[in-house]
C-alpha positions in Angstrom: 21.4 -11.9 -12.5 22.7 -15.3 -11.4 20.6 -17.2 -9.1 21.5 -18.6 -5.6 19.2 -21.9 -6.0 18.9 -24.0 -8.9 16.4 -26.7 -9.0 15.8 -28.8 -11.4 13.5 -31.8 -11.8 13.6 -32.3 -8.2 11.3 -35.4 -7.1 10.7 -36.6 -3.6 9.2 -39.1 -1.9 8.7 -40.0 2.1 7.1 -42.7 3.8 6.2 -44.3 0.8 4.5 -41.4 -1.0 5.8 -38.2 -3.9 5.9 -35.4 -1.8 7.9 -33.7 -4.4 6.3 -34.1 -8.2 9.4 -32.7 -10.4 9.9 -29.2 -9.6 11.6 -26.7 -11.1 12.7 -23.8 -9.9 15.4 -20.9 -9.6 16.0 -18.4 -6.3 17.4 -15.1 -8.0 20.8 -13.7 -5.8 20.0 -10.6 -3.3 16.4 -10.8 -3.4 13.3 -12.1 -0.6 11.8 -14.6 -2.7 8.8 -16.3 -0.6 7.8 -19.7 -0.8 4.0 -19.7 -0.3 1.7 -22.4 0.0 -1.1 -24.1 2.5 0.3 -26.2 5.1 1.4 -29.8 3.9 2.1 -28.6 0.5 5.6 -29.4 0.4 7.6 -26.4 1.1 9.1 -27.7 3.9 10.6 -30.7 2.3 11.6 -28.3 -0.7 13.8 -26.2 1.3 15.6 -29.5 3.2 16.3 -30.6 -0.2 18.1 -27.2 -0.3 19.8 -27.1 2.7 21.1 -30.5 1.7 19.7 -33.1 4.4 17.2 -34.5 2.2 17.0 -37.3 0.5 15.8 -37.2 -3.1 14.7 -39.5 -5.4 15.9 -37.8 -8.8 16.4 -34.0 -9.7 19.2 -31.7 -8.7 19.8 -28.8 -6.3 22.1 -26.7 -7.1 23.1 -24.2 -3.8 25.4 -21.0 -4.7 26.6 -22.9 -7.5 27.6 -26.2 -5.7 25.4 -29.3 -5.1 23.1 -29.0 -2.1 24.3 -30.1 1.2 28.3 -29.5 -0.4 30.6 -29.4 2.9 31.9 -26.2 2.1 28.4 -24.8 1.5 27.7 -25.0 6.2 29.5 -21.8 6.7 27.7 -19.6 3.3 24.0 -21.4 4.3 21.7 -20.7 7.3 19.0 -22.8 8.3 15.8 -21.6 9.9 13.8 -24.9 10.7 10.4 -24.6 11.8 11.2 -26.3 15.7 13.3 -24.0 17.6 17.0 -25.5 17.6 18.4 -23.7 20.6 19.4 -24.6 24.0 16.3 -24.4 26.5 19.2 -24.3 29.4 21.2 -21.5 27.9 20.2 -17.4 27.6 19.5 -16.3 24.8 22.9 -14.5 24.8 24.9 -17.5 25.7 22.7 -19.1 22.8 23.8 -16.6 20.3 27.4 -16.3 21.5 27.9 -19.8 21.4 26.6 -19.7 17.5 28.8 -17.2 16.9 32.1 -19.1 18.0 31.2 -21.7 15.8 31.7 -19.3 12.9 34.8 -17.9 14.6 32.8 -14.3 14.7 33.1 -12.2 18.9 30.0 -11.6 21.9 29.6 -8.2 19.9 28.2 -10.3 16.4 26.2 -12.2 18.6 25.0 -9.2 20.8 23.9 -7.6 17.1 21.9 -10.7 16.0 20.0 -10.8 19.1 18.8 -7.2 18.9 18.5 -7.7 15.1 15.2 -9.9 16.2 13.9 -7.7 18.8 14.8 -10.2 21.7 17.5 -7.4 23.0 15.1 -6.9 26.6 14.8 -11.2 27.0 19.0 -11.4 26.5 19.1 -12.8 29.8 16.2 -15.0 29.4 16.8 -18.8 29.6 15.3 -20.0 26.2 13.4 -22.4 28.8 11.0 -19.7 29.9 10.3 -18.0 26.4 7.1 -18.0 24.8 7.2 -20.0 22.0 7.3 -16.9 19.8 10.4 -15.4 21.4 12.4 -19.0 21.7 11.6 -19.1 17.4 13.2 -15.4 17.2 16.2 -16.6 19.6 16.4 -19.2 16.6 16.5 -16.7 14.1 19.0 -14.8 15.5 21.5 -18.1 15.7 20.8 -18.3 11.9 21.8 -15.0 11.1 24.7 -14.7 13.6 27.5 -16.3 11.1 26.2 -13.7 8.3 25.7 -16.5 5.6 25.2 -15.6 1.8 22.1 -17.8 1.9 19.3 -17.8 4.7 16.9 -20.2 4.7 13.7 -19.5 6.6 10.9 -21.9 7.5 8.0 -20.1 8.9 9.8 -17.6 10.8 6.6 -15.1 11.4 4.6 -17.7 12.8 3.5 -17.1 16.3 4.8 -13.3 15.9 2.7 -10.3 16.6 1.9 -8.2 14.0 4.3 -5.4 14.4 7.0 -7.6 15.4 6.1 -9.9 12.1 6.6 -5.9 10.1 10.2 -5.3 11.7 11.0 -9.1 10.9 10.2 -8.2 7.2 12.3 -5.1 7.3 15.1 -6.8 8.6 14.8 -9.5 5.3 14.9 -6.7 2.7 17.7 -4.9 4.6 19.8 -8.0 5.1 19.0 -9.2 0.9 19.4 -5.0 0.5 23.2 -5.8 1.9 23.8 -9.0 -0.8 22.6 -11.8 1.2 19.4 -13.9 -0.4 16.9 -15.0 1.4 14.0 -18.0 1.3 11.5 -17.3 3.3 8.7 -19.7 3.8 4.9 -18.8 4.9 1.2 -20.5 4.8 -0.1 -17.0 5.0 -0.5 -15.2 1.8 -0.8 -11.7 3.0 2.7 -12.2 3.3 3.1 -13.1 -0.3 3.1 -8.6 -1.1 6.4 -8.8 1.3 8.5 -11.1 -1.0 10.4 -9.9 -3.9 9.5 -12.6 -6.1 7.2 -15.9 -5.2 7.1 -19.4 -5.7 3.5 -20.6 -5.3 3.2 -24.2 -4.4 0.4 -26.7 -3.9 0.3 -30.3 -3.1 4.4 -31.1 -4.4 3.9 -28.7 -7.5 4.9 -25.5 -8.3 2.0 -23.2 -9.6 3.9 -20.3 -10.1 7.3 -18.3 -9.8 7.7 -15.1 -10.9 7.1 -11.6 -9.2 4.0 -10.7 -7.1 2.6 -8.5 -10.0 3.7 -11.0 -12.8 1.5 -13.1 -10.3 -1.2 -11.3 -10.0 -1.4 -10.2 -14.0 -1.7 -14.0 -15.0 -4.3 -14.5 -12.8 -6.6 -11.1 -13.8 -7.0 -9.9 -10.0 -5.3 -7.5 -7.6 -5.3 -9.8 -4.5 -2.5 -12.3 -3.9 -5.1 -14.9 -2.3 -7.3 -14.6 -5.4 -4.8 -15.1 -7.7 -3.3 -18.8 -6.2 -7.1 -20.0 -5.8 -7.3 -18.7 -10.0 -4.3 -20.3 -10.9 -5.2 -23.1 -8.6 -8.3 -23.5 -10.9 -6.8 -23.2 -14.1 -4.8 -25.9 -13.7 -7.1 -27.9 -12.7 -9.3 -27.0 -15.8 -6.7 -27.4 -18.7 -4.1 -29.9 -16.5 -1.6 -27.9 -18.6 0.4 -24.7 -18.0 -0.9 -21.5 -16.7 1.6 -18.5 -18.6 1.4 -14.9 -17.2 2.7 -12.0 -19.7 6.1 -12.1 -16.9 6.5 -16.2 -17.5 4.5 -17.1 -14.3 3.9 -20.7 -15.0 2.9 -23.8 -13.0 1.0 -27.1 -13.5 -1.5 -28.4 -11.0 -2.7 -31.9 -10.9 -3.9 -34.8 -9.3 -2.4 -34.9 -5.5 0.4 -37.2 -5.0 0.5 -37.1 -1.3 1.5 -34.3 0.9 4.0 -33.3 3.5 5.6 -29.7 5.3 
């Protein structure tokens, strides 16, 4: 299988410090793969460098097989950031709609998005008056309005009860189940078992990517959590690779500053 996301070597550094310590790493087509890791780790950084509106000291990004941030990439790629980007004066249906006519797609798209993130009862809601769980999922469903091939998704769950956090995940696997690919970024790890396949990062370095079970076989235990504190450890023991029988590999060293 080909892969939607190509990185290679990719180092960067803001405000004067590595955020990013020369990672490597691939995001297989038609799959959920979850980018895991505590909060300032670097995964937010990682996934600008994706979408293209980073800048990066040295490395490449490669984004359904064109450079990161290509121009004909805005229409195939949509962005999830963590701050809501919608129009507090606007509905959440005039929100959607107005996404939608940007990617030359009707009200009935739009309409479909916004039910597609359970927010179909708060249509007529200004974005103003939504909790700030219900103005993230008015987000979301901008993002996913223009059906892009690639869906980039920072902390989507967070703030999201838990049943509405299970439907969100259903929604993920049926839209990769349809061809699109999805990254999907979280701090929690119980939502590691959700992903498809995982990259595991910690302070600007990868520490793993391979399948949850590849995951948890390197590490000896059953629990997601476990296993990044045991690889976690590892690294810091022999400051060399940890290798799982699936090629789960990372290195964890010295911090080199951190950032989202």
């Amino acid at each position: 299988m080909d892969d939607a996301i190509a990185v290679r070597d990719l180092v960067v550094d803001r405000g004067g410090r590595r955020v990013l310590h020369g990672i490597s790493a691939t995001v297989p087509r038609g799959r959920v793969t979850g980018l895991l890791g505590p909060s300032g780790s670097g995964k937010t950084t990682l996934m600008r460098a994706v979408v293209g509106v980073q800048v990066v000291g040295s490395g490449t990004v490669t984004v359904l097989g064109r450079p990161a941030g290509s121009a004909e990439l805005r229409r195939r790629v949509g962005y999830l950031t963590q701050a809501p980007s919608v129009y507090a004066d606007l509905t959440v249906r005039e929100n959607a709609r107005y996404f939608a006519a940007l990617h030359g797609r009707g009200h009935a798209d739009a309409d479909r998005a916004v039910a597609d993130v359970g927010l179909a009862p708060a249509a007529s809601q200004l974005v103003g008056a939504l909790s700030g769980g219900q103005r993230s999922r008015a987000s979301l469903a901008c993002a996913l309005v223009g059906d892009p091939e690639l869906i980039i998704l920072d902390e989507p769950t967070v703030g999201q009860d838990p049943v509405l956090r299970a439907d969100l995940w259903t929604r993920f696997h049926e839209l990769a189940a349809a061809g699109r690919t999805l990254l999907v970024s979280s701090h929690v790890m119980d939502e590691a078992a959700r992903c498809d396949r995982l990259l595991l990062i910690r302070e600007g370095r990868l520490i793993a990517d391979d399948t949850p079970d590849a995951v948890r076989a390197a590490a000896g235990v059953a629990d997601l959590d476990e296993a990044f504190l045991r690889l976690i450890r590892a690294g810091e023991a022999d400051a060399g690779p940890v290798t799982g029988p699936n090629g789960t590999a990372g290195r964890v060293g010295a911090a080199g500053g951190e950032a989202s």
